[in-house]
N, C-alpha and C positions, 0 to 999 in steps of 0.2 A: 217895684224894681224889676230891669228887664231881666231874662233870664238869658246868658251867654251860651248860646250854642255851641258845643265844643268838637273840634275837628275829626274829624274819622281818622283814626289812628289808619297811618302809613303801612305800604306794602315794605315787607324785610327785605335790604339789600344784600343779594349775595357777594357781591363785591366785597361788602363792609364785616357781613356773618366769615366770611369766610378764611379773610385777612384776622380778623378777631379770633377765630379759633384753629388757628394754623392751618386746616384744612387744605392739601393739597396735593395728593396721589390720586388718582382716578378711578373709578372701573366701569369699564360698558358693562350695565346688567338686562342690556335688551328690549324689548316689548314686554309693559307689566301692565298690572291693571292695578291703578292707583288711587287711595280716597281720594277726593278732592278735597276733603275739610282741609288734606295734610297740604296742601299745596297752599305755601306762605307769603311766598316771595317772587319777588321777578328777577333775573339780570337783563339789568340795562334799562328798564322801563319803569324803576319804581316809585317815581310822581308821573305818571300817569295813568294809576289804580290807586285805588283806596283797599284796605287790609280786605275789602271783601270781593274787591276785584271790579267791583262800581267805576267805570270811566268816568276821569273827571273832566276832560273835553270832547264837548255837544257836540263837536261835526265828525265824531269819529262812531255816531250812533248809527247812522243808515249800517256800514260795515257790520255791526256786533246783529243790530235787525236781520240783514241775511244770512248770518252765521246761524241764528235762532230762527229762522226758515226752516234751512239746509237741515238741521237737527230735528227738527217737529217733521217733518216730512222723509227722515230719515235716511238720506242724504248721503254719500260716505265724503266725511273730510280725511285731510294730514291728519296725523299722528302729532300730539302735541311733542314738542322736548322737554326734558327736566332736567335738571341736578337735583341730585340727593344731600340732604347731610343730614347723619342720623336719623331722626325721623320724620322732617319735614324736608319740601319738594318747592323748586325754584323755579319759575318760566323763562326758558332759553327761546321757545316760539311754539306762538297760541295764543296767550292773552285774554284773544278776545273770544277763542274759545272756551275757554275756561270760564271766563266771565259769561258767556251765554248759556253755558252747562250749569253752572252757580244759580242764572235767574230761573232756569226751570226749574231747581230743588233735582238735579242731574246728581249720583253720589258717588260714583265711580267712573274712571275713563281713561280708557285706554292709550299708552307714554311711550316714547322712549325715553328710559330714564338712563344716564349719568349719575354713578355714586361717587361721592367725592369721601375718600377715608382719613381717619384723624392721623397726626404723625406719630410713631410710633415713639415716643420717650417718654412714656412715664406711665404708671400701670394704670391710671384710670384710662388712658385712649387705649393699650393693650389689649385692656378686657373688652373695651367699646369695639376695638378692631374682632376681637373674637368673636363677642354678639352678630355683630353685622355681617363676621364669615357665615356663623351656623343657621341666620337666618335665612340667607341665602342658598346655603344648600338645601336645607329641610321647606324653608315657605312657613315654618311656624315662627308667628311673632307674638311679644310680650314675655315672653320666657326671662325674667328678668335673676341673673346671679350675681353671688358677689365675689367670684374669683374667675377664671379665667378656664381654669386646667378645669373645672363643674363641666363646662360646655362640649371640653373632651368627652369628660364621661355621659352624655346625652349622648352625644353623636356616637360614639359607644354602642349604647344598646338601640338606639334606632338602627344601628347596621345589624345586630344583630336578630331584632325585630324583620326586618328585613328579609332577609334570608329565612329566618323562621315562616314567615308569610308564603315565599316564594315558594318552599319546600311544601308548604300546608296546601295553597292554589295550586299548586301543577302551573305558574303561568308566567311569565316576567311580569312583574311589579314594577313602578317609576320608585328612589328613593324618595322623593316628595311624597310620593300616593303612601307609603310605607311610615313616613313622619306623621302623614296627617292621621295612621289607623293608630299608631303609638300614642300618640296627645289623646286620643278618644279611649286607648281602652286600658293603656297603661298608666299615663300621667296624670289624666284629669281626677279620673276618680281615687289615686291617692292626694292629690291635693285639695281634694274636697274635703277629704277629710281630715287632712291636716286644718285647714280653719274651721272645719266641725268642733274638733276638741281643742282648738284656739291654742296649738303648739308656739306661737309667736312670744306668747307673755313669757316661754323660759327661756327664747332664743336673741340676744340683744339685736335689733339691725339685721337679723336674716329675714329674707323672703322667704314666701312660700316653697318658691324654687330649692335654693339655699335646703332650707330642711327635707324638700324629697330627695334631693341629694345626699344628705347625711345619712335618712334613710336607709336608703339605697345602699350603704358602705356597712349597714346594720342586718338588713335582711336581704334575704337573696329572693331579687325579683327576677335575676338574670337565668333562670332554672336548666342546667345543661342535663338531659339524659341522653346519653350513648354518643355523646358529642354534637348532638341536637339542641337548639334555641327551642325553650318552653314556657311557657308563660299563665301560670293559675293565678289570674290577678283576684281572685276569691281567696285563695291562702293567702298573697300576699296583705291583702286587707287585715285579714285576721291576724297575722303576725303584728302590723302594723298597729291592730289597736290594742296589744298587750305589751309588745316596745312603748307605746304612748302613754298607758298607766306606768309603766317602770321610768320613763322621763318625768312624768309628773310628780313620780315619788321621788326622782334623785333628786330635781329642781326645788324641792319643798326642803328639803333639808339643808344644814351649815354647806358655809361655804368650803371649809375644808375637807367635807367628805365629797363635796361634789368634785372638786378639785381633786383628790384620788382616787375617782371613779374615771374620770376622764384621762389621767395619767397612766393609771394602770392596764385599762382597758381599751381606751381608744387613745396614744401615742402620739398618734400620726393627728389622727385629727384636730386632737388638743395644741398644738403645734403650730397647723397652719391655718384655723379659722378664729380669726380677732372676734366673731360677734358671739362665742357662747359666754352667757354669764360669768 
């Protein structure tokens, strides 16, 4: 029996993604430097590429052949175009350079990208709109939360951070440069250790994020002396892993003592986050 070769799954239309998820406010985010894995779809061209960007008409190869010249020989092309949505990336023009960056094993490449934002009615595009504010300010991606006003509080102490930097340097700082030392020396390494001691099995549906947040409302990593930003992220570890035995004790225990520890002591919190046990 033959075996049926099956079609190379199609480029995503943004026409059709876009109509589909109401997608429709704008924002020029400029010259970025962009995966290309993320880059999904075309507008306007999406039979003729295949999802990996493969031209499927032969007389349009000499063209992509000098594009993959130009590029090995290092060359300077345009600036490809993009849209944005969420986290995948559209071809508005290029194509076919994308598709020649694709056959080199090319991983990144430089866009003009168009973000297209979700509409604002209803709290999941909300938060999605806040993600994609804070991304954009700071350049840190994946920071993934589950409420909205979380993303306040990051941008919070990276301004804080911030300022603590600039005062410690003697030098102007970019806010990005100031995001990217906070993710290294404040965030990362409490969320290491939050999946170290696997904080997830007592928190239902929170992220990692989600609980250094909670954290964060628990111990004071934001440390002001004399009205100076300070930051001993060695104390704050050790705090953190004696707060983590005191949650593993409350978590183990009924649910009605857990429930008036949480009432009693955190209010506000118990209040507004659906995912604790």
């Amino acid at each position: 029996m033959a075996l049926i070769k099956l079609a190379e799954k199609p480029l995503k239309c943004f026409e059709y993604e876009s109509k589909k998820r109401g997608f429709n406010a704008r924002v020029d985010r400029g010259i970025q430097v962009v995966e290309i894995d993320k880059i999904v779809g075309s507008v306007g061209r999406c039979l003729d590429f295949d999802a990996k960007f493969s031209l499927k008409a032969k007389h349009n190869l000499p063209r992509l052949q000098s594009i993959k010249d130009a590029l090995q020989k290092q060359k300077p092309l345009p600036l490809v175009e993009l849209y944005k949505m969420k986290d995948e990336y559209y071809v508005v023009d290029g194509h076919h350079r994308i598709a020649a960056a694709k056959e080199m094993g090319q991983k990144f490449i430089d866009a003009h990208v168009i973000e297209y934002l979700p509409p604002a009615n209803n709290d999941k595009h909300l938060l999605l709109r806040k993600k994609i504010e804070f991304e954009h300010k700071t350049s840190l991606q994946g920071i993934e939360l589950s409420h909205r006003y979380s993303y306040d509080k990051l941008l919070e102490q990276i301004k804080q951070h911030h300022q603590y930097l600039e005062e410690k340097e003697k030098r102007n700082i970019s806010f990005q440069e100031a995001a990217r030392d906070w993710f290294q020396s404040v965030y990362f390494p409490v969320i290491e250790e939050i999946r170290k001691v696997n904080l997830r099995q007592y928190l239902r549906n929170a992220t990692v994020g989600d609980i250094y947040v909670y954290l964060c409302d628990q111990i004071d990593l934001r440390n002001r002396k004399n009205g100076r930003y300070k930051i001993k992220i060695e104390d704050a570890l050790e705090e953190f892993g004696l707060l983590s035995r005191a949650t593993k004790l409350i978590f183990s225990t009924s649910e009605g003592l857990k429930e008036k520890f949480f009432k009693i002591f955190l209010p506000c919190f118990y209040q507004r986050c659906p995912y604790i046990l």
